[in-house]
C-alpha positions as CSV (number, residue, x, y, z in Angstrom):
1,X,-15.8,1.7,1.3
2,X,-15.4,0.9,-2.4
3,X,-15.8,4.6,-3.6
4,X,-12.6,5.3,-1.2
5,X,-11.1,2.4,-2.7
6,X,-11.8,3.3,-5.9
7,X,-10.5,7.4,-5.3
8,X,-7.4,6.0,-3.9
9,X,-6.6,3.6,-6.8
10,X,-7.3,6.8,-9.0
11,X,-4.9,8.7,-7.2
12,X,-2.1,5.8,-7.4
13,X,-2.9,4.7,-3.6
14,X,-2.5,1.0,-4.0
15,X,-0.8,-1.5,-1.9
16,X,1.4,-3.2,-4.6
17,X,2.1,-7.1,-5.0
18,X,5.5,-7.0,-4.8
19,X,7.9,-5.5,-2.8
20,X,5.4,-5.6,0.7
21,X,7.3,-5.9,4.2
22,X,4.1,-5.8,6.5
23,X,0.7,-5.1,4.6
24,X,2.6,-2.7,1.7
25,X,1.2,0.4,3.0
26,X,4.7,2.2,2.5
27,X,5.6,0.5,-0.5
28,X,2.6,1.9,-1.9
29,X,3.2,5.3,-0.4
30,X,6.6,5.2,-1.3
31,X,5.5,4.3,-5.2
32,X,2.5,7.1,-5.2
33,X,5.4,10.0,-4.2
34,X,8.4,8.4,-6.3
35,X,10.6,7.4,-3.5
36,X,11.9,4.3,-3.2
37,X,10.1,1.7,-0.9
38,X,12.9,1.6,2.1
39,X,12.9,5.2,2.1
40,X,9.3,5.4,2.6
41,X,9.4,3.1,5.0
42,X,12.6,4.7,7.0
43,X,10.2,8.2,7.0
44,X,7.7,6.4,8.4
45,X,9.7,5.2,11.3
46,X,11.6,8.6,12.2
47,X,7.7,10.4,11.8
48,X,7.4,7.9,15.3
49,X,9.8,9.5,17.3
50,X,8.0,13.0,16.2
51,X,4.8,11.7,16.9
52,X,5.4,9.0,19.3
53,X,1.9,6.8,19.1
54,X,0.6,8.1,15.8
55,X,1.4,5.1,13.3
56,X,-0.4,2.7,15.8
57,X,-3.2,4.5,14.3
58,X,-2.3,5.9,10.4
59,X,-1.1,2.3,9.4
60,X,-4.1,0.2,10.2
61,X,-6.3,2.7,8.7
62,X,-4.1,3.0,5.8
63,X,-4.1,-0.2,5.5
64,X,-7.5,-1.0,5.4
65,X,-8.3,2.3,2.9
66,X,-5.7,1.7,0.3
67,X,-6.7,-0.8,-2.1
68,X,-5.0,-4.0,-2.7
69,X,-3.1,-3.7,-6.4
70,X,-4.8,-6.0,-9.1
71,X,-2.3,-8.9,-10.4
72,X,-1.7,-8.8,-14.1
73,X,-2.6,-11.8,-15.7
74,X,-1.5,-12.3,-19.1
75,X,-3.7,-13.8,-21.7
76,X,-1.8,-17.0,-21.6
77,X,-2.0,-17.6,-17.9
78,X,-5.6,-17.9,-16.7
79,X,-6.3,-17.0,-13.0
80,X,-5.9,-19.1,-10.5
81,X,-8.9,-21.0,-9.7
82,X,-10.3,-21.4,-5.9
83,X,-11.6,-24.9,-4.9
């Protein structure tokens, strides 16, 4: 799983931090093809009506093969710690 992971990241699959409705699947998609998240997401609901069923399955699975995007930390701000 982590050498699709790590292909995807290469690629520019990531989910990103910001700017996530669901799981960020098409705010990832919609940053990897330079559209803007809304759109991505508006494509992805008018593909249902083509394809009546098939995001039920594309969306988990792109959700569980697209890699999370790392935060930044900055040098000043450590990572948060887990207790």
């Amino acid at each position: 799983m982590n050498a699709v992971h790590d292909a995807m990241a290469r690629q520019g699959l990531v989910r990103p931090q910001d700017g996530r409705m669901l799981a960020g699947v098409c705010a990832g998609l919609g940053r990897r093809f330079g559209v803007d998240p809304w759109s991505a997401r508006l494509l992805f609901v008018l593909i249902l009506f083509v394809v009546p069923g098939s995001q039920i399955l594309i969306y988990p699975l792109l959700w569980l093969l697209m890699p999370a995007e790392k935060p930044a930390w900055s040098a000043a701000t450590p990572p948060p710690t887990t207790m």
